[in-house]
N, C-alpha and C positions, 0 to 999 in steps of 0.2 A: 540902505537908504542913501542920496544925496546929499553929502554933507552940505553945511551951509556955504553958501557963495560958489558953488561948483552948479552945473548945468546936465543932467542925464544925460547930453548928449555930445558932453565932453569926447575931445578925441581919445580913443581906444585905449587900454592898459594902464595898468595899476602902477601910481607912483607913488604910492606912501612911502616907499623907500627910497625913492631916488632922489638926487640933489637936485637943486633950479636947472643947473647947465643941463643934467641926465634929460629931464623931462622937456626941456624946451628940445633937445636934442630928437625926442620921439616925433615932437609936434610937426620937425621938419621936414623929418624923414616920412613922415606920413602923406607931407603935403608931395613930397617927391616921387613917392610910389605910391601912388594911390591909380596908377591908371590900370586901364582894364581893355580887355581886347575883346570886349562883347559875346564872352562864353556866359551863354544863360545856364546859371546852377539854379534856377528854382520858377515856379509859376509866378509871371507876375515881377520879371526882374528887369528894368530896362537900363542897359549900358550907357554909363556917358551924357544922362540926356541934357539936351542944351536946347531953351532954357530950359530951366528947373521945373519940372512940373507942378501945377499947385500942389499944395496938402505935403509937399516931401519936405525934409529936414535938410537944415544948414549943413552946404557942403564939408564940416568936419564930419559927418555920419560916415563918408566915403573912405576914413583916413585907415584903411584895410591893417590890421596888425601880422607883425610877420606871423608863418607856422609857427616857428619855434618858441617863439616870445609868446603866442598866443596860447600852447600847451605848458609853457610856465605859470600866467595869471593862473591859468583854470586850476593847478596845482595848488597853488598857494593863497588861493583864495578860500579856500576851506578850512583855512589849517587853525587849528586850536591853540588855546593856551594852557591844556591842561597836562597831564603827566606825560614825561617822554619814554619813549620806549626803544628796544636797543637800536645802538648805534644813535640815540637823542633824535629820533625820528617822535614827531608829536602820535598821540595814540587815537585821536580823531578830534571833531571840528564843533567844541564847547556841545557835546552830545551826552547826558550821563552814558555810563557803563551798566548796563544788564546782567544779569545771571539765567542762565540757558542749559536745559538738559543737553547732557554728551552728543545725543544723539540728533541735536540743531543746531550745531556747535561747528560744524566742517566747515572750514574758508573765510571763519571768522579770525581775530585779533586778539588776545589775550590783553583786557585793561587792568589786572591782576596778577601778581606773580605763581606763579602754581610751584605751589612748596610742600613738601612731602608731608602728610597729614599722619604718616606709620614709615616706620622701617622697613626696606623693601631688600630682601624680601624678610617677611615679618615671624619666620622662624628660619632656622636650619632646615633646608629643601635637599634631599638628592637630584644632581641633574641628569641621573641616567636610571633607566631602568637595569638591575641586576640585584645585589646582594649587599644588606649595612651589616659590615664586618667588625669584629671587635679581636684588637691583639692579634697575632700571628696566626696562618692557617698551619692545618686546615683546621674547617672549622664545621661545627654541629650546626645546621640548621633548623630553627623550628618550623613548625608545622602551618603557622597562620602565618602569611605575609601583611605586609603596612603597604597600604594604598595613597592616594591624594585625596584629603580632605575628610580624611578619619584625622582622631583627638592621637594626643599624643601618646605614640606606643612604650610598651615595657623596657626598660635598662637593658641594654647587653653585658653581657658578661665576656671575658676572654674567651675566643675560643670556640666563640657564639656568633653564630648569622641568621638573619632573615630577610626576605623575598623582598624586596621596595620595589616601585613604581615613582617616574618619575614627577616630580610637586612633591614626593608624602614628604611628612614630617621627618627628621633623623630621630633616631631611637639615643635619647643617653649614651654617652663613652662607646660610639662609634669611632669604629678607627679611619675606615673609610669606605665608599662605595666602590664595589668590583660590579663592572659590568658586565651584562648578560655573556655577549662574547667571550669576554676572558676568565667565567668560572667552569671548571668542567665537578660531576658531581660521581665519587666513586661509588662502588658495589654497596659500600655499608653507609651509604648515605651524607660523607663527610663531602665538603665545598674544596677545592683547589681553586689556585689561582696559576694560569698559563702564562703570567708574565711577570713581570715587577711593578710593584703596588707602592705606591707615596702615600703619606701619613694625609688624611684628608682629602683625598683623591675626588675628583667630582663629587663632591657636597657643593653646595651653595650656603655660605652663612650665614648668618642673618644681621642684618646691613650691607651686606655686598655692595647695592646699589647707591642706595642712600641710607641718611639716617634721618627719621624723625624732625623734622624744620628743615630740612635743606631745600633750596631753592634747584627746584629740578627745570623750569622754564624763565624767564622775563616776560616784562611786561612788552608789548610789541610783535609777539610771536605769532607767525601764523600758523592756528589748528589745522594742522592734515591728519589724514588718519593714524599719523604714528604718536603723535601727542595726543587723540582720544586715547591711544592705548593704553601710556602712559599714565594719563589722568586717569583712565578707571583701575587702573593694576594701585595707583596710589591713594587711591579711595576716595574719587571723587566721582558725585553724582549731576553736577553742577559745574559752569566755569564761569567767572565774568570774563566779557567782552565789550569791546566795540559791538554797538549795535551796527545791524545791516541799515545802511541809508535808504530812507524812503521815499520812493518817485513815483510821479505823478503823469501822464503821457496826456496831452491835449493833442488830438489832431483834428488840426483845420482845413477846410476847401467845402465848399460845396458841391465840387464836380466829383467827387471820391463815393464810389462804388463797394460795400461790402460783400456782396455777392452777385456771381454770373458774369455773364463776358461785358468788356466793354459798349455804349451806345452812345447814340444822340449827342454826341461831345463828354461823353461821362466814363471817367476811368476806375479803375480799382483802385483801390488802399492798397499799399503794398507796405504800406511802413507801418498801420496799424498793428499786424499780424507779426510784422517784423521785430520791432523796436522791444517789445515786453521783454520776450525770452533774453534778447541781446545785452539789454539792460540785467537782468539776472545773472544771465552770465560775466557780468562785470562784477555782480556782486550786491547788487540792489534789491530790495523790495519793492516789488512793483504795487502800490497799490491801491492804485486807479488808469484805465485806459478810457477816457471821453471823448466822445463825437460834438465839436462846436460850430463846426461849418465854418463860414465864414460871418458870422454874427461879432460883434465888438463887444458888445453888452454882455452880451456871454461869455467871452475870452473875459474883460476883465472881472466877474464876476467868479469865475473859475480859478483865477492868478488870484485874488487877493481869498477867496475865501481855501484858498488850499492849504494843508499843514503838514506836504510834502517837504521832504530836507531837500530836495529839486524839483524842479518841474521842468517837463521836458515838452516841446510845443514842434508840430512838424507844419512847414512853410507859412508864408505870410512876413518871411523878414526880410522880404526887398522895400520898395517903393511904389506897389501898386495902388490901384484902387482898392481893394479889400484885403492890403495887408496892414494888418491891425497889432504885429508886435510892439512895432517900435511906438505907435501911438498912446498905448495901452500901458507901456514900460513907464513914457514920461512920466505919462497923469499919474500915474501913483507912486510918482518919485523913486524909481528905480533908478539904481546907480548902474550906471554901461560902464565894464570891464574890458570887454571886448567886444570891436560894435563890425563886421565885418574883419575875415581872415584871407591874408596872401596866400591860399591856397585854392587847388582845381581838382574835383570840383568841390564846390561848397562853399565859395567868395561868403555869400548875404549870410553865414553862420553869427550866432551873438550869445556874449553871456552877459548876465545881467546881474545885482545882487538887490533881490527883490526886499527882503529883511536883512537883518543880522546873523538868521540861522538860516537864509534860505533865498537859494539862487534860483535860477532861470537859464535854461541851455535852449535856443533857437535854431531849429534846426531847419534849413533848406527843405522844401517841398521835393525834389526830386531825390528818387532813392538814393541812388551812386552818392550826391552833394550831402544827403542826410547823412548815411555812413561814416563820409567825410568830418562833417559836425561833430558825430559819437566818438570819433576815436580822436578829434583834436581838442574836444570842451569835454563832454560827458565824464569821458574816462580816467582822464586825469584827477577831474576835480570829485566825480565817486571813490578812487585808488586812495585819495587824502581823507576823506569823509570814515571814509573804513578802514583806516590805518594802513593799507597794503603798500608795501616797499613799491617804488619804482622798479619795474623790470630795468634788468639792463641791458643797453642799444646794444645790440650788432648788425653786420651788415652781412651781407654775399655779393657776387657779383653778377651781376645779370646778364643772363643768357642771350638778348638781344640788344641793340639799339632802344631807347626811348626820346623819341620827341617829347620836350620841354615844353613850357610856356615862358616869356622872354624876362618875366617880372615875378612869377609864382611861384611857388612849391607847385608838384603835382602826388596826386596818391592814386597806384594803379595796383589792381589788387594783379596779384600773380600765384604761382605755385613752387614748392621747394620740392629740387631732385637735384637730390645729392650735394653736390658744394656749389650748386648756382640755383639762382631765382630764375623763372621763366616768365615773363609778362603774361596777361592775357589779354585777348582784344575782347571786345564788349565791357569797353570801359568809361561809356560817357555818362554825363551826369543823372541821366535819365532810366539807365540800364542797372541791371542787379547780375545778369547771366555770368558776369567774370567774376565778379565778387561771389555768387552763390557754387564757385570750382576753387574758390580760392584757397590758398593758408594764412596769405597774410596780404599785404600791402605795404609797396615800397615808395619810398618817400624819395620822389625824382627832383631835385632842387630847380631851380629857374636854369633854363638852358638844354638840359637834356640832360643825359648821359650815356654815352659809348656799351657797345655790347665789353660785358668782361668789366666792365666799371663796377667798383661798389657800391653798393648799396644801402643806406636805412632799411629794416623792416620791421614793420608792427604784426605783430601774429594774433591773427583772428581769436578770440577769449578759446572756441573747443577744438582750434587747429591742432592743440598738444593737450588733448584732453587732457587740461589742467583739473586741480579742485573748483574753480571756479564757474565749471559748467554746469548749469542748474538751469533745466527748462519746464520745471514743475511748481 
């Protein structure tokens, strides 16, 4: 909400922390770049206009926040106060913590430490299949062998062997396991061993791993599937987590087509279809997609009765006639975080913090621009929402020339082969074709960059089929 004496439509980015000089320092810089070279990212966005058209907001709305600053707020505007988890990363954003079958459990957060609930492994194990020996060979085998997951077998004696499989149990005053390979078995039935045998020889004993209360994870961890393993080998049916953040998709236009080709001035949805899975694969709950058109009454009607941890809304965040974000944001005292991004495409993108638990990501009408939005608001402030580390930046250098824009970031989706990036063309704001070949997208600063220059790149969520890819 707005705090008292502050205006929704304060200039861009979060300054709870910064000093008078810091922030007056933003105010400046906004008024100094804020211009624009009249690249349309969205339906409904007019560059520059002079004068001011009715119904539009005080020229601070314009004061664009950089890329980089701008995938800061949206980080750090989630962020909890509750327990931290390794490395003192917060474990999510004042959400309780859940307990989750194993099996719902993947590319979640551990809000709980997973501490060994038994001794692992919780008897003496042979870890090879062959023969549990007792005292010097050769030795008499009996007749029944001990398998995995039989009760505990009879004592050996010196002198004495029997058959094991690998898990069973060890037999009493075993001396040690000879494996299959290296026993040969003579005429009268006695075991040899073909090599030299150590006192306890492939057994596994019991604590090897842990013991009983020991902390086998932290709190902060991300479940892959080798900590389900983990957790069920250590007898857990259950884990707390960070719950999955839950989001909400409004899209608006009334020119937007669900099915069949284009008409009459009337286009496809291409972000409806788009945005869910995208969103999941970030790591979200999707769990509402609405059609509001361009109706007001119903946008805000939809933003305040929502009880999504975000809600996510596609164009209407310029300054047209029937862009209804920003109007809709005031009235019901939404605080603007970030009201417009130094970025192309996707300028008119905004976050907003509608409650205490619950923001608002505005995303450009135009595919390429929306994209744009997801991976510089969405994803940040979901990765914080669901405890997930920051990746960390690398670059490459890219295989061509990119023209810049003389004041922006730019984000051109490309392909990776081998130690360079390759741009692709069909990359305007209106297009998906480069983005739908792509791996990732590279983050071209104001200016350009030279072929063979380095690179930012952000990798598309199933570029590296990560855990995070879930389109069900």
């Amino acid at each position: 909400m707005t705090a008292p004496g502050t205006r929704a439509d304060a200039p861009a980015g979060d300054t709870d922390d910064l000093d008078v000089e810091e922030a007056l320092a933003l105010v400046r810089e906004g008024h100094r770049e804020s211009r624009d070279d009249g690249t349309d990212d969205g339906p409904g966005q007019v560059p520059n206009p002079s004068p001011r058209p009715a119904g539009e907001r005080p020229a601070e709305r314009h004061k664009a926040t950089p890329w980089t600053r701008a995938r800061e707020i949206a980080a750090r505007a989630a962020r909890g106060q509750g327990p931290k988890g390794a490395g003192g990363a917060p474990t999510g954003a004042r959400r309780a913590p859940v307990s989750v079958p194993l099996g719902d459990a993947l590319g979640l957060v551990l809000a709980a430490p997973l501490d060994a609930l038994t001794d692992l492994p919780s008897f003496d194990t042979s870890a090879m299949d062959g023969w549990a020996v007792a005292g010097p060979g050769p030795w008499q085998v009996r007749e029944e062998g001990v398998l995995a997951g039989h009760a505990q077998p009879e004592p050996l004696t010196d002198g004495e062997a029997v058959r094991i499989a690998t898990g069973a149990r060890i037999p009493a005053d075993t001396t040690a396991v000879l494996r299959t390979e290296h026993g040969r078995i003579d005429a009268q039935g006695r075991l040899h061993t073909t090599r030299d045998m150590l006192h306890g020889q492939d057994i596994r004993p019991r604590g090897q791993e842990c013991r009983s209360g020991d902390q086998l994870l932290p709190v902060g961890t991300l479940i892959t599937p080798a900590v389900l393993g983990l957790a069920a080998a250590a007898g857990y049916d259950t884990v707390t987590v960070v719950p999955r953040p839950r989001v909400e998709v409004l899209v608006l236009g009334d020119e937007l087509l669900t099915e069949g080709l284009p008409h009459d001035g009337l286009i496809r949805d291409a972000l409806g279809p788009m945005l869910p899975p995208w969103l999941r694969a970030l790591g979200a709950d999707v769990v509402a997609v609405r059609r509001i058109g361009d109706d007001a009454r119903a946008l805000r009607k939809a933003v305040t009765g929502s009880k999504a941890d975000l809600i996510v809304t596609t164009g209407g965040t310029a300054a047209g006639p029937v862009d209804h974000v920003h109007p809709i944001l005031e009235r019901i005292g939404a605080e603007l975080l970030v009201d417009g991004v130094k970025v192309r495409p996707g300028h008119p993108m905004l976050l907003a913090r509608v409650t205490d638990h619950q923001h608002l990501v505005g995303l450009p009408g135009n595919p390429l621009a929306a994209v744009s939005g997801l991976l510089t608001l969405a994803e940040p402030l979901l990765r914080t929402l669901a405890a997930h580390p920051a990746p960390e930046p690398y670059t490459l250098p890219l295989g061509e020339a990119v023209q810049g824009h003389p004041y922006d970031t730019r984000l051109i989706p490309v392909v990776l082969r081998g130690d360079h990036a390759t741009p692709l063309h069909y990359n305007g704001p209106a297009m998906l074709r480069g983005t739908a070949a792509a791996d990732a997208l590279a983050v071209v600063p104001p200016g350009g960059t030279r072929q063979g220059e380095e690179a930012e790149l952000l990798d598309l969520p199933w570029a590296t089929a990560g855990i995070g890819v879930c389109f069900t």
